[in-house]
C-alpha positions in Angstrom: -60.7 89.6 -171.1 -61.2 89.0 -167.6 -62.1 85.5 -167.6 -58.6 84.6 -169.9 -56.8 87.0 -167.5 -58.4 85.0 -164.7 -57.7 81.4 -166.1 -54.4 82.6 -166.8 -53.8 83.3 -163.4 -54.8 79.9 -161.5 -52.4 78.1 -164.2 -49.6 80.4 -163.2 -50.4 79.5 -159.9 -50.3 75.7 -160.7 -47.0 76.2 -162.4 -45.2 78.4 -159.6 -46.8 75.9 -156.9 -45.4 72.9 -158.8 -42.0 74.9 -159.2 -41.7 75.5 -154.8 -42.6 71.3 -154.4 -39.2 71.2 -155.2 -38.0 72.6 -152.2 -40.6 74.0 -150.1 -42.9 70.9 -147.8 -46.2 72.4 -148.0 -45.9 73.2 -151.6 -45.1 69.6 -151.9 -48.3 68.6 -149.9 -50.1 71.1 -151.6 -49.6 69.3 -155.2 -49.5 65.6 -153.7 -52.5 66.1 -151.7 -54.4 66.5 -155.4 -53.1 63.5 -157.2 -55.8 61.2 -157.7 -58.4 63.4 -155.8 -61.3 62.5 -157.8 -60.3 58.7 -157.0 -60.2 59.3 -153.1 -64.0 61.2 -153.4 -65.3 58.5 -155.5 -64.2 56.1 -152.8 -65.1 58.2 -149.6 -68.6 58.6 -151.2 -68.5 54.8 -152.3 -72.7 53.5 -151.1 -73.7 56.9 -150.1 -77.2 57.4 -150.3 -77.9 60.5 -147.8 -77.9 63.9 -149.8 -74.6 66.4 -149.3 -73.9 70.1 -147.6 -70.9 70.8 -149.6 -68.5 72.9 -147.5 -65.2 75.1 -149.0 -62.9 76.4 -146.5 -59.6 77.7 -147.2 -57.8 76.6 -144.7 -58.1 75.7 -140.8 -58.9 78.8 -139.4 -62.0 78.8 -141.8 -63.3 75.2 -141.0 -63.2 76.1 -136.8 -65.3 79.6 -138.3 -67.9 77.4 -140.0 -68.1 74.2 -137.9 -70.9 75.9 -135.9 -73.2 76.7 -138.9 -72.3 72.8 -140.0 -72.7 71.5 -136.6 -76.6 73.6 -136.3 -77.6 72.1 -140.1 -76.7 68.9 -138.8 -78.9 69.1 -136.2 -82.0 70.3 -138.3 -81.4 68.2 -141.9 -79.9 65.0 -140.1 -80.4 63.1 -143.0 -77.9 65.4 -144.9 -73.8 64.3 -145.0 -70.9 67.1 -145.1 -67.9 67.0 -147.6 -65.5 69.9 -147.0 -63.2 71.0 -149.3 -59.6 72.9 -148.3 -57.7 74.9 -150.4 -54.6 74.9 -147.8 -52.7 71.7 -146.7 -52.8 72.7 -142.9 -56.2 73.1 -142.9 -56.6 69.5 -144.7 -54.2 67.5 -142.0 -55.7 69.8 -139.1 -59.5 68.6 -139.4 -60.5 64.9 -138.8 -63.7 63.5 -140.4 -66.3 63.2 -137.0 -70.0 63.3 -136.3 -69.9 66.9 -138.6 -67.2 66.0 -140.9 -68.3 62.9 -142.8 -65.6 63.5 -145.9 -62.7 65.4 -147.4 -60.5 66.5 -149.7 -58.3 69.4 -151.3 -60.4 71.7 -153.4 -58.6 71.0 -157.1 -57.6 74.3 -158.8 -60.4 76.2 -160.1 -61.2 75.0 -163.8 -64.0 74.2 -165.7 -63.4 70.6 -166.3 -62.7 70.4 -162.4 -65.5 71.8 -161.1 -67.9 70.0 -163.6 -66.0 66.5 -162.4 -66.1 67.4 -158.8 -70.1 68.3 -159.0 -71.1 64.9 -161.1 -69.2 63.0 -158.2 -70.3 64.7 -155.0 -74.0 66.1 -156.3 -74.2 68.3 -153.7 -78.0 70.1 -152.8 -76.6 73.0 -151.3 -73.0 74.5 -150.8 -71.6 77.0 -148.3 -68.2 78.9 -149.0 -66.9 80.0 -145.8 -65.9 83.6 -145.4 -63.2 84.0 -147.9 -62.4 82.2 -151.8 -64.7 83.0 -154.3 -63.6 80.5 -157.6 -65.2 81.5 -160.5 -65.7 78.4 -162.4 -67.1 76.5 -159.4 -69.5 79.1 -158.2 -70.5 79.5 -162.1 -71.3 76.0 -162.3 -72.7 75.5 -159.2 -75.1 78.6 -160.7 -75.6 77.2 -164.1 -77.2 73.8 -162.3 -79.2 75.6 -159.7 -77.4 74.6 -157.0 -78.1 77.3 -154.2 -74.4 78.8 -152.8 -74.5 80.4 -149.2 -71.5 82.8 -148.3 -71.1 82.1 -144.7 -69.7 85.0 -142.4 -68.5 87.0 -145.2 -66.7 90.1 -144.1 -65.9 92.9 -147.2 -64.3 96.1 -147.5 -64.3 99.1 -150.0 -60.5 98.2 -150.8 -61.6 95.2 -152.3 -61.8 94.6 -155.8 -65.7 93.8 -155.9 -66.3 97.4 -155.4 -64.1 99.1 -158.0 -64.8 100.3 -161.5 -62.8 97.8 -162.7 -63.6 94.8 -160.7 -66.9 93.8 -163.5 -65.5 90.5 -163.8 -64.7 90.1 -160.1 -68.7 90.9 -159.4 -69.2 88.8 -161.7 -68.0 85.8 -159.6 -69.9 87.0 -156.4 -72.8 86.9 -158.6 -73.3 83.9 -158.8 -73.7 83.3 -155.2 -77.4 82.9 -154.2 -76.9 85.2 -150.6 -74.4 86.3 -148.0 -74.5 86.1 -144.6 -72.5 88.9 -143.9 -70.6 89.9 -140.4 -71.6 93.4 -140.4 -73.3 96.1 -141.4 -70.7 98.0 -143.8 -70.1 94.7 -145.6 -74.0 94.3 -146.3 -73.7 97.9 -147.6 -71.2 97.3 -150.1 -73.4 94.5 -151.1 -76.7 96.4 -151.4 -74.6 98.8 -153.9 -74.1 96.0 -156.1 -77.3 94.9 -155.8 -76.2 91.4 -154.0 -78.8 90.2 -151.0 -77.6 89.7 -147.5 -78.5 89.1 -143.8 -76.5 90.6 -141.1 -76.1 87.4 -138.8 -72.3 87.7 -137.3 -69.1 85.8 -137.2 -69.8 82.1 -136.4 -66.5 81.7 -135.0 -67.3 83.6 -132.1 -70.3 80.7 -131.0 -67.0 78.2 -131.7 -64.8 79.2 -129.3 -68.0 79.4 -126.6 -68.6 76.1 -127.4 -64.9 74.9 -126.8 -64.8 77.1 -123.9 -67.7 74.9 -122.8 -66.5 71.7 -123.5 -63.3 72.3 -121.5 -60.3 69.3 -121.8 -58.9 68.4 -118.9 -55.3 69.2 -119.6 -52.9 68.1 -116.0 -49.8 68.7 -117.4 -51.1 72.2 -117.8 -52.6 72.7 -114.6 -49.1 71.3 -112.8 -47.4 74.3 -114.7 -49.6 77.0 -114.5 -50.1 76.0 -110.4 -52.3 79.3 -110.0 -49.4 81.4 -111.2 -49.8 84.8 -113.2 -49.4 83.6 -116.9 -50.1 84.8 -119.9 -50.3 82.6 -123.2 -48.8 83.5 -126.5 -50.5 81.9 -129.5 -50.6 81.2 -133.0 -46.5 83.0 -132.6 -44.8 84.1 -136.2 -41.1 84.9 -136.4 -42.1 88.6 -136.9 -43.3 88.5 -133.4 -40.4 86.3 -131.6 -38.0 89.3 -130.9 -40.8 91.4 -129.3 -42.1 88.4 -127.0 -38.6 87.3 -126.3 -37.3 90.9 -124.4 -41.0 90.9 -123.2 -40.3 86.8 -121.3 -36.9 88.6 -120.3 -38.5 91.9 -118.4 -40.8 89.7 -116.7 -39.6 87.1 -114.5 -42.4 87.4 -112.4 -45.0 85.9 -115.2 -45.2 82.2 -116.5 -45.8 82.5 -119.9 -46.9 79.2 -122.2 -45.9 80.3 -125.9 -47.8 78.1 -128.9 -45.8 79.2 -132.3 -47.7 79.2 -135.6 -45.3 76.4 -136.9 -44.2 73.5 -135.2 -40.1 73.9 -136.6 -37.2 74.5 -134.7 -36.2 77.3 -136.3 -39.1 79.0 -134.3 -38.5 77.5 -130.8 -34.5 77.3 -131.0 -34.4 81.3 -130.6 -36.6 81.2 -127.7 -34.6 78.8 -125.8 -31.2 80.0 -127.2 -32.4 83.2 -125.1 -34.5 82.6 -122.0 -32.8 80.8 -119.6 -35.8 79.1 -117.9 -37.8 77.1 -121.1 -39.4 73.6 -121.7 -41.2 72.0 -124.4 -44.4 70.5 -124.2 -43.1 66.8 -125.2 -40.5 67.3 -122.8 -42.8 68.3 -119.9 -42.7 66.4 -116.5 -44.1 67.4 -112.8 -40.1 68.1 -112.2 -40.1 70.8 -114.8 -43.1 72.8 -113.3 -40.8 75.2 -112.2 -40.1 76.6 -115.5 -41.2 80.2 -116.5 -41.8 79.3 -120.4 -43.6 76.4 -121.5 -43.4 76.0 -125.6 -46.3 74.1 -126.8 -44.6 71.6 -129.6 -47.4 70.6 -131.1 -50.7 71.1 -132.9 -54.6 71.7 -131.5 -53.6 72.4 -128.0 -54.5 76.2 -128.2 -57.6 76.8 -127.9 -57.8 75.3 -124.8 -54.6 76.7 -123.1 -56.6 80.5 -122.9 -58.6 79.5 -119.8 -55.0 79.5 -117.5 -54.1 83.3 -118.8 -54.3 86.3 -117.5 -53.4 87.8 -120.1 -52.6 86.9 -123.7 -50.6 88.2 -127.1 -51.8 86.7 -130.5 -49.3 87.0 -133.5 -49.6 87.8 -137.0 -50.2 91.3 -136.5 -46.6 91.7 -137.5 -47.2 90.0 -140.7 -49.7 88.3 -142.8 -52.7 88.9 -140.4 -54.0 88.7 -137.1 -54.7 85.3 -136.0 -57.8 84.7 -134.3 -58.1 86.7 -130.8 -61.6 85.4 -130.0 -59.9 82.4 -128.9 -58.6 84.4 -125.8 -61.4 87.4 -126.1 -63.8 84.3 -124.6 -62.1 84.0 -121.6 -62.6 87.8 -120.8 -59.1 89.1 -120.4 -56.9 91.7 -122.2 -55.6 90.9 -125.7 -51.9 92.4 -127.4 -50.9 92.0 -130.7 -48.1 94.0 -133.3 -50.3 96.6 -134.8 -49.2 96.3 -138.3 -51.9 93.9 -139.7 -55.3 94.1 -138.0 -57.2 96.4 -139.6 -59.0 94.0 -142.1 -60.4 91.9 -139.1 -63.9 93.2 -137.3 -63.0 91.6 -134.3 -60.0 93.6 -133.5 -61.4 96.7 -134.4 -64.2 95.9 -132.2 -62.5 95.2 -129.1 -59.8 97.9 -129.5 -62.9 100.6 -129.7 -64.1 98.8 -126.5 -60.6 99.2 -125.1 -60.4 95.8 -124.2 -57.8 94.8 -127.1 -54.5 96.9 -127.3 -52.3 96.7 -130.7 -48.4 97.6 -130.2 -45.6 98.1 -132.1 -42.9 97.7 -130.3 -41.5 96.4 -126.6 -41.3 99.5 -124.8 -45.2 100.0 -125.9 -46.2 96.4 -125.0 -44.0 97.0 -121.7 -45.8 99.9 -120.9 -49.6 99.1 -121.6 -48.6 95.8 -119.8 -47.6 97.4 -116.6 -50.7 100.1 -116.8 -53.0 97.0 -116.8 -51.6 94.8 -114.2 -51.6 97.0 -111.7 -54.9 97.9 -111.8 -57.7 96.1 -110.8 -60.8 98.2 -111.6 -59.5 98.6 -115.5 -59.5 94.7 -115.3 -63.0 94.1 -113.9 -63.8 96.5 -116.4 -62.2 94.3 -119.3 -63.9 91.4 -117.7 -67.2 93.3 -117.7 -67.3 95.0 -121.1 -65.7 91.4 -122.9 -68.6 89.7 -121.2 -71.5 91.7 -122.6 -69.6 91.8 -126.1 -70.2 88.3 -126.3 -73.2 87.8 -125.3 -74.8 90.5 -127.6 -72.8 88.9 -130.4 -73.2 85.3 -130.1 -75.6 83.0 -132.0 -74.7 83.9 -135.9 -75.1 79.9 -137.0 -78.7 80.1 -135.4 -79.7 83.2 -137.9 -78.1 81.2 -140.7 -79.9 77.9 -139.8 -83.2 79.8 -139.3 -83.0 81.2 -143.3 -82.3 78.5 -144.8 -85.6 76.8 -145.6 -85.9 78.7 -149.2 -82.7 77.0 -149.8 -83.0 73.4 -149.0 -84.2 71.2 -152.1 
């Protein structure tokens, strides 16, 4: 029963997603960017000779979490090629093929005939599935050929379905996984009580963003706005977040703030400058228009990089579907805000609010006033400095352990 319930499932999801490509873009993309897949892998892998890592991520967010563990194989089995695989459209037009990324494509829709068709074409020796997506009939036939699978930065909780009386079929799929490499130690537990193996090595996103903090871009336009004033950056922005930020911008004339909305539209940038006087967007910036108190980054993969001129910054999503990723500012050792509707299902958030370094809100007045109680004081800040700096260094260095266990693994 599970498995029909299962395939049922993935070819309502086909039907619904073909249903929105009527009217909604990345629907669209998401079914055009799977005609003739198999005909763009044949031809990416075209002469290839060197032996493949295949690599799933869902999206974006998942490639940036496993580039490290990709970028350390690389540099142990340089013989070996990567594919990656995305289930999301953004995170297909986000990532280039580079020196890590040697090919891509969508991920079809998990079926038997697929995953037997994509696994003749690619042969890969060993696949990774980074922290989330777990497709039955890939994973199975991965198994059912002996190709090792390697969860990478898995994170689980007791809510999830894996751990209920009626999840069989569910453990089922994560059986067929040949080990996790889990982020903590409550996620290895629920493993151990289903009898799966793990290593506790981390979140590899967290040696990402020390390694982009590292390889800093010099950004001039940036530096011309920013001119050594208090600033605080607002990233990965949803709508569920813009009234907040927007009385927030209005209370405090005194800041600079650069704002980077989750998606590049006008419907999310028209409010902001419908309602603060003093905005400019990025494509519009000019060493004239320094003088501006909000600079709206209209664009994509600037982000990461804008951290390093805050003082202070607020990541959305907490408001809605999730948290987006506050290690990105966390690395630059100053205090993080975010709504405190949706954090709870990421470790890093939990982490640094128990440090009292990170500070969830749900409304103005509370941003307002946790805000004020922080800028003001200087020792609390050191402190934050202090405390964010030995957090990372005790946590950094998960794609290492992964590299270092992979021997057993490797054909």
């Amino acid at each position: 029963m599970g498995i029909f319930l299962y395939s049922f499932g993935i070819k309502i999801i086909g039907l619904l997603t073909q249903l929105a490509a009527l009217f909604n873009p990345k629907a669209k993309e998401f079914i055009n960017g799977r005609k003739n897949v198999w005909e763009l892998l044949s031809r990416q892998l075209e002469g290839n000779t060197a032996p493949i890592l295949w690599v799933h991520c869902s999206s974006v967010g998942e490639c940036e979490q496993g580039r490290p563990a990709m970028e350390a194989f690389k540099n142990k089995y340089s013989s070996y090629k990567i594919l990656v695989t995305f289930y999301s459209p953004s995170g297909y037009q986000a990532v280039k093929t580079d020196d890590i990324v040697d090919f891509k494509i969508y991920l079809p829709l998990d079926s038997r005939k697929n995953a037997r068709i994509l696994i003749d074409i690619a042969d890969p020796k060993l696949v990774m599935f980074i922290k989330y997506e777990f497709w039955y009939y890939y994973l199975s036939e991965l198994k059912k050929r002996g190709i090792p699978v390697l969860s990478v930065s898995a994170i689980f909780r007791d809510s999830q379905i894996y751990f209920k009386w009626y999840g069989s079929f569910n453990r089922k799929i994560l059986d067929n996984l040949s080990y996790f490499f889990v982020q903590d130690k409550a996620s290895q537990d629920l493993l151990n009580n289903i009898n799966l193996p793990s290593t506790i090595t981390g979140d590899t996103r967290l040696d990402r963003v020390l390694e982009i903090k590292e390889k800093k871009k010099e950004l001039p336009e940036i530096d011309g706005f920013a001119a050594g004033k208090k600033l605080m950056v607002i990233g990965s922005m949803r709508k569920e977040d813009v009234d907040i930020i927007i009385q927030f911008v209005q209370s405090h004339p005194e800041v600079k703030f650069i704002i980077a909305p989750h998606e590049i539209e006008d419907s999310m940038m028209l409010p902001l400058e419908q309602s603060i006087d003093s905005t400019i967007r990025h494509s519009q910036l000019n060493s004239s228009s320094s003088d501006r108190q909000v600079l709206i980054i209209d664009n994509i993969g600037m982000l990461s990089q804008l951290y390093r001129y805050a003082n202070s910054a607020y990541i959305g999503g907490g408001f809605s579907d999730g948290l987006h990723n506050i290690l990105e500012a966390a690395v630059y050792e100053i205090p993080v805000f975010f709504g405190n509707k949706d954090y709870q299902r990421f470790k890093e958030a939990i982490d640094l609010i128990d440090l009292g370094v990170a500070f969830p809100v749900g409304s103005f007045p509370e941003f307002e006033a946790v805000f004020n109680d922080l800028d003001g004081n200087n020792e609390r800040k050191a402190e934050i400095k202090s405390v964010l700096t030995r957090y990372l260094s005790e946590n950094q260095g998960a794609s290492d352990k992964i590299i270092a266990h992979l021997e057993e693994y490797m054909p």
